[in-house]
Residue, then its C-alpha position, 0 to 999 in steps of 0.5 A: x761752612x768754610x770748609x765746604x766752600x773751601x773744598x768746592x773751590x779747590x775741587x772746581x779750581x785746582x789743577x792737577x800736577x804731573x811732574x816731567x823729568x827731562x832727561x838725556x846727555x848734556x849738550x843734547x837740547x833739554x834746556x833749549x827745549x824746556x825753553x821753548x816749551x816756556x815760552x811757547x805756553x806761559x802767557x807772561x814768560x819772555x823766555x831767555x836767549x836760546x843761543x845763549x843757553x849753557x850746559x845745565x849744572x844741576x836742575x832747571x825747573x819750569x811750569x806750564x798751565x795747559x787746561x785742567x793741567x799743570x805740568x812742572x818739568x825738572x831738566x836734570x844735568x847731563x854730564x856723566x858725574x849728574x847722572x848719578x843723581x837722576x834716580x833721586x828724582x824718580x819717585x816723584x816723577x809721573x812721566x819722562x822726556x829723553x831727549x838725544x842729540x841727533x847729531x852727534x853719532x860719536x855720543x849715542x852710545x853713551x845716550x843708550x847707556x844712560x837711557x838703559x840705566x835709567x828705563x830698567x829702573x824699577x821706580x820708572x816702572x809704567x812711566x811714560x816715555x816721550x823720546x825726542x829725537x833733537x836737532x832735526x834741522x842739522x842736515x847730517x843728523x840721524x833720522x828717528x829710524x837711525x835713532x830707533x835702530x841704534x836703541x833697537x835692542x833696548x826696546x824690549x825694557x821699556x815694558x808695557x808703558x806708552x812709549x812716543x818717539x818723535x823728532x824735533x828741533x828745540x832751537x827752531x821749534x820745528x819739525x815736531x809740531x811743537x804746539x801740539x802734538x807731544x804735549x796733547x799726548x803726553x796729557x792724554x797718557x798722564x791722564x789715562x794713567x791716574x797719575x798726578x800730584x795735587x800740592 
């Protein structure tokens, strides 16, 4: 009998579990946007001081309820000797999230480098892929066609998988409809996949 309750509960109550890689070069906003994202969707999160947020060595987790979902994100560090260890995260990632600093031009080749590395990776095959183009309220930032013209020729890697590029800006939290937009179709894409982990 227990088991039976058991199961039910688990079945009416446990959600299911993507997890999100955030990826991009360091300096770009991933943590600043993994920030917001916590703060903006976790009841009781305070969240810390978004000026105050240093280049991330090593991993940042956070973990948001959203309906029926819970979405746990992994910001992996960005500097070119972390990059290395991204791969080792790839298995158990069921989308990404690349976020690249539209405001630094001297950078995006390098970002297009480690984008490439990372999307021919045969692991990633048929993840979804949500691009933010960051920094949109930098008034001599590159604007998402720039962004997409420059990447232009790594569009044919990324294969059939859905694909959203969208511009932000994860220290105001505008400019790319924070609340909504990219969350809504991220859950919609996890979903469609039949991708989740249930722990």
């Amino acid at each position: 009998m227990y088991t039976l309750l058991s199961g039910l509960w688990k079945y009416m109550f446990q959600k299911d579990e993507y997890c999100v890689l955030i990826l991009g070069l360091d300096n770009a906003g991933k943590t600043t946007f993994l920030e917001q994202t916590k703060t903006k969707f976790s009841r009781n999160y305070k969240g810390m001081n978004l000026s105050k947020i240093t280049t991330t060595v090593g991993l940042n987790i956070g973990t948001i309820d959203v309906g029926s979902a819970r979405l746990m994100f992994w910001d992996l560090g960005g500097q070119e000797e972390l990059q290395s260890l991204w791969d080792k995260y790839y298995a158990e990632s069921h989308g990404v999230i690349y976020v690249i600093d539209s405001t630094d031009e001297e950078r995006l080749s390098e970002s297009k480098i480690a984008f490439e590395k990372m999307i021919t990776s045969e692991v990633l095959e048929g993840v979804p892929l949500l691009v933010l183009a960051n920094k949109q309220d930098i008034e001599t930032c590159l604007s998402v066609g720039d962004i997409k013209t420059a990447f232009s020729d790594c569009a044919p890697k990324i294969g059939k998988r859905d694909c959203l590029v969208q511009p932000c800006s994860a220290l105001t939290g505008n400019g790319f409809r924070l609340s909504t937009e990219w969350l809504e179709w991220l859950l919609t894409v996890l979903g469609s996949n039949g991708i989740s982990c249930v722990m």
